[in-house]
C-alpha positions in Angstrom: 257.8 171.5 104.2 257.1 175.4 103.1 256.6 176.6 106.4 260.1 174.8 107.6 261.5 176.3 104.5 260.4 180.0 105.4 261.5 179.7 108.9 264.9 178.5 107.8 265.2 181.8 105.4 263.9 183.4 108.2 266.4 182.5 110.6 269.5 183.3 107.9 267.8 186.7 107.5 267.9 187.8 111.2 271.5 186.6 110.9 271.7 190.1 109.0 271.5 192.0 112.4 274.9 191.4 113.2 276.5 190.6 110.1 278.8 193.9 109.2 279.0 192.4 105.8 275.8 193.1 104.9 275.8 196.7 106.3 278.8 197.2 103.7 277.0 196.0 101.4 274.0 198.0 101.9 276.4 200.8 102.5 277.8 200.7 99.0 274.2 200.3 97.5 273.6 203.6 98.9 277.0 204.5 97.5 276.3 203.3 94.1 272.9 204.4 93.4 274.2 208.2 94.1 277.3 207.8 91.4 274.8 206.0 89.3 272.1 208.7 89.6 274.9 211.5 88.9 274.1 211.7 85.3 270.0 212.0 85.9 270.7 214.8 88.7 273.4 216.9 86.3 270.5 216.5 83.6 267.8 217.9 85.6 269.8 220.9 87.3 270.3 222.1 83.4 267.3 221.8 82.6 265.8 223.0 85.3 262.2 221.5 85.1 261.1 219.1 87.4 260.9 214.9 87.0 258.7 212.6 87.6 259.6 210.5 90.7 260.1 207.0 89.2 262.4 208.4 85.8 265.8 208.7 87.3 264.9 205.3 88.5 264.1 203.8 84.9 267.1 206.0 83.2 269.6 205.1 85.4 268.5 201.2 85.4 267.2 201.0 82.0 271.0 200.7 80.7 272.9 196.8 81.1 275.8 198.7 82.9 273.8 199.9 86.1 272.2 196.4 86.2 275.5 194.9 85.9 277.4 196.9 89.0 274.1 196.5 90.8 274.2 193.0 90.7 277.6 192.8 91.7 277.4 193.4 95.2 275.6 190.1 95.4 278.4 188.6 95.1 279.8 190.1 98.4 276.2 189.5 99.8 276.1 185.9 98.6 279.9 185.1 99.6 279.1 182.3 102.0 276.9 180.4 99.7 276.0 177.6 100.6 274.8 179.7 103.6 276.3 177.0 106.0 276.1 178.4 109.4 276.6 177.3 113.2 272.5 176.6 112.9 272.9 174.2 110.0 273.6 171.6 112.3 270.1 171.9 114.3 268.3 172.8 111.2 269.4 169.4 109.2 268.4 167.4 112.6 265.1 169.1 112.7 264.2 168.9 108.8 265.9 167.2 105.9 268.7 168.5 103.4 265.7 168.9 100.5 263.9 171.3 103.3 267.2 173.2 103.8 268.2 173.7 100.5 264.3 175.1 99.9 265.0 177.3 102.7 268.2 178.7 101.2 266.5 179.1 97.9 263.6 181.3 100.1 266.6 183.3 101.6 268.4 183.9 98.5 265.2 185.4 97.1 263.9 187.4 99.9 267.9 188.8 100.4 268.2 189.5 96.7 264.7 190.8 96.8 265.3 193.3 99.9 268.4 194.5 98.1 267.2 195.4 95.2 264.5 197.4 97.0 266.8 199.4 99.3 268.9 200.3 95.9 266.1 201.6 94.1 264.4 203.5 97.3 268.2 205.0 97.2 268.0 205.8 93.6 264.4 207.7 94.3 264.8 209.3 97.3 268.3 210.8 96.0 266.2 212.8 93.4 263.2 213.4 95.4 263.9 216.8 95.6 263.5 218.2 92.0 260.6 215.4 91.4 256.9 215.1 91.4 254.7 212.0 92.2 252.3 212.0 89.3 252.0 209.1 86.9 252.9 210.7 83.5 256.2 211.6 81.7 257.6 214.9 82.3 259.2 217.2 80.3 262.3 216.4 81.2 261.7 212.7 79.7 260.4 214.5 76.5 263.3 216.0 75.9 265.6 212.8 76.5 263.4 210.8 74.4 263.0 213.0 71.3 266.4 214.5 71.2 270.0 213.6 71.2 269.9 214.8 74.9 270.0 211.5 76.1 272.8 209.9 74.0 274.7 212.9 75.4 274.1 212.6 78.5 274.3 208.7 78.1 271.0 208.6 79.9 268.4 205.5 78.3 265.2 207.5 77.9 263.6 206.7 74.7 260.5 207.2 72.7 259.8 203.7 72.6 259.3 203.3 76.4 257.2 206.4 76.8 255.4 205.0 74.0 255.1 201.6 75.2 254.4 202.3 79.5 253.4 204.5 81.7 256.2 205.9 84.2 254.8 203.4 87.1 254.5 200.4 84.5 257.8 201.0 83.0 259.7 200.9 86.5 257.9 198.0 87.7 259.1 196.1 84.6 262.7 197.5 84.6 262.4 196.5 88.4 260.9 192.9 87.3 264.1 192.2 84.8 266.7 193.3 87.7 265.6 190.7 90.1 265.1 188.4 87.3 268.7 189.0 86.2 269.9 188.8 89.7 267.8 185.6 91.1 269.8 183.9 88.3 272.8 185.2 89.6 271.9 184.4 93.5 270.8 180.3 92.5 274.0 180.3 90.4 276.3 181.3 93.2 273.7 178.8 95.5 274.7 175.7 93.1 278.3 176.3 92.9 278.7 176.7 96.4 276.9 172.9 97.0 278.3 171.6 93.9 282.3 172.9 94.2 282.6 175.0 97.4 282.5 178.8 98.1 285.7 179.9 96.1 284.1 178.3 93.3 280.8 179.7 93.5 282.4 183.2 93.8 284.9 183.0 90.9 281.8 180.7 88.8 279.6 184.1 89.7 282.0 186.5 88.6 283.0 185.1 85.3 278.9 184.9 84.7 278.7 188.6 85.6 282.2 188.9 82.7 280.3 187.4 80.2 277.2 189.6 80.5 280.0 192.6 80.2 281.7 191.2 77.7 278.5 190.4 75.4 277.5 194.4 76.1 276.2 196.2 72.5 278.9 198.7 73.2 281.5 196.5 74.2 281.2 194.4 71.1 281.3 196.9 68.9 284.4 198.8 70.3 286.6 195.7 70.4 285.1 194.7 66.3 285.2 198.0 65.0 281.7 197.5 64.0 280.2 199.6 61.1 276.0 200.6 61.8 274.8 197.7 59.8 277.0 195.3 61.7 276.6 196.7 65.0 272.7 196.3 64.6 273.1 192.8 63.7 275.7 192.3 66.8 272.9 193.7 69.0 270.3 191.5 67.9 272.6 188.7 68.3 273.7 189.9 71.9 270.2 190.8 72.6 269.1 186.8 72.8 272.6 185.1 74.0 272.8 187.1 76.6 271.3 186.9 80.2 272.6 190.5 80.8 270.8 191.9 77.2 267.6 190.4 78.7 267.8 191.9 81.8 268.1 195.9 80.0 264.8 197.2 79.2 266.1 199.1 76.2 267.1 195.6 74.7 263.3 194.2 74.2 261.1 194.4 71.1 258.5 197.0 71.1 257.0 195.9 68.0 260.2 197.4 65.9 263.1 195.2 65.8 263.9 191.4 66.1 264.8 191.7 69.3 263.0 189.2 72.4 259.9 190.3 73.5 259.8 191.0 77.7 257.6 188.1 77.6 260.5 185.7 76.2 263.4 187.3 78.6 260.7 186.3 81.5 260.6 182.5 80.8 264.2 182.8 79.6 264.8 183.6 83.9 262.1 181.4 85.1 263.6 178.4 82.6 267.4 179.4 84.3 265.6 179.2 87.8 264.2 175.8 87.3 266.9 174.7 85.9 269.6 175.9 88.8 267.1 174.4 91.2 267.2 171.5 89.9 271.0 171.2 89.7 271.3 172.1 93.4 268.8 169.6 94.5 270.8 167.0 93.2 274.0 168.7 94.5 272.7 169.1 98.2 272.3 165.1 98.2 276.0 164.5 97.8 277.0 167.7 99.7 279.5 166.5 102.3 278.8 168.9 105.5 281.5 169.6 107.9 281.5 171.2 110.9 284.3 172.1 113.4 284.7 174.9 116.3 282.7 176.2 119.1 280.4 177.4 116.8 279.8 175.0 114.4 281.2 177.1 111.4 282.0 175.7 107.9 
């Protein structure tokens, strides 16, 4: 049942070859990590020192707002969720509708996966140039971190993180909550597309991404007028009620705050998976395929 499963997520992945939807996409992740790196690069052509490879990386994807226009594009990528294709038809003869919904699952990983890694190889190799590759904070980070720098320059390098990681650790983890984040995202547009069709799953998906702006620290506070005593309660608040919050590395406990811990937003994801999953398995069973055309489209 795996192996069918992998070849069926293989199949929708060659699919990409000729699929100009997915070169726009990947064209406007290119796009977006070089707006979204604008701020790092300004930074480190006034201070002229050089940065380690991986921190324009965790500044410019340590902050909810990146995350969230990051994740967006998945909903282009993901617009024909449930995936149904002219080789449904063969597939569903050759397997069973459990196998093919595993196989969509695989695919929605491995796509979500694959774009992820193309924006952040964008993001490093756009600052490559003024960057070395050793595994320490530069000076550059320093000065973010212990001045007011980085709130100028509304860049999320803190103490606490250079405290906490190591420049390798902390990108891994920052990279570890993004797919997190958008997994969620990919299995939600996944169930709404079996459980109420692909216009569903794409206005479902974009009101899920609302939410996560909507329940931003900074939005909060601008729309309450929040003094600094209720804005840090608000944030603690938003930090665990929202899927976005969990996702940003700056809005974990580090052993000061009451904020969750990276271990909690982790099961917090993997408890979301499960629970889409589950949802869609019981939505494939009643999914009503139809097919019509030359090539068997939906």
């Amino acid at each position: 049942m795996i192996r069918k499963a992998l070849l069926i997520a293989w199949i929708q992945l060659r699919l990409w070859r000729r699929s100009a939807r997915v070169g726009f996409v990947l064209a406007l992740g290119f796009v977006l990590a070089g707006l979204l790196t604008g701020k790092a690069m300004a930074f480190t052509k006034i201070s002229e020192a050089p940065v380690q490879l991986l921190e324009p990386f965790i500044w410019t994807f340590g902050d909810s707002t990146s995350i969230l226009l990051c994740s967006s594009l998945l909903l282009l990528l993901f617009s024909d969720a449930p995936f149904v294709n002219s080789a449904t038809p063969f597939l569903l003869a050759r397997t069973n509708r459990c196998t093919w919904l595993l196989g969509q699952v695989f695919y929605a990983a491995l796509a979500t996966l694959l774009y992820l890694l193309w924006v952040a190889a964008c993001t490093v190799l756009l600052c490559a140039k003024n960057a070395f590759a050793g595994n320490q904070w530069s000076r550059t980070a320093a000065i973010l971190g212990y001045s007011r720098a980085g709130a100028q320059f509304f860049l999320p390098s803190s103490v606490r993180a250079m405290e906490a990681a190591t420049p390798l650790a902390c990108s891994l983890t920052i990279f570890a909550l993004m797919l997190a984040y958008s997994l969620v995202l990919a299995f939600f547009m996944l169930w709404l597309g079996l459980w109420r069709g692909r216009r569903a799953a794409f206005l479902g998906s974009l009101c899920f991404s609302l939410y996560g702006f909507l329940l931003r620290k900074e939005t909060v506070t601008a729309l309450l007028r929040l003094g600094p005593a209720e804005s840090f309660r608000a944030s603690v608040l938003l930090g665990w009620i929202s899927p976005l919050n969990h996702a940003s590395y700056a809005m974990h406990s580090f052993g000061y705050d009451r904020l969750p811990t990276l271990e909690t937003s982790f099961a917090l994801f993997l408890g979301l998976l499960a629970a889409l999953f589950f949802f869609a398995r019981r939505s494939v069973r009643r999914y009503h395929f139809l097919f019509w055309g030359r090539q068997g489209d939906l």
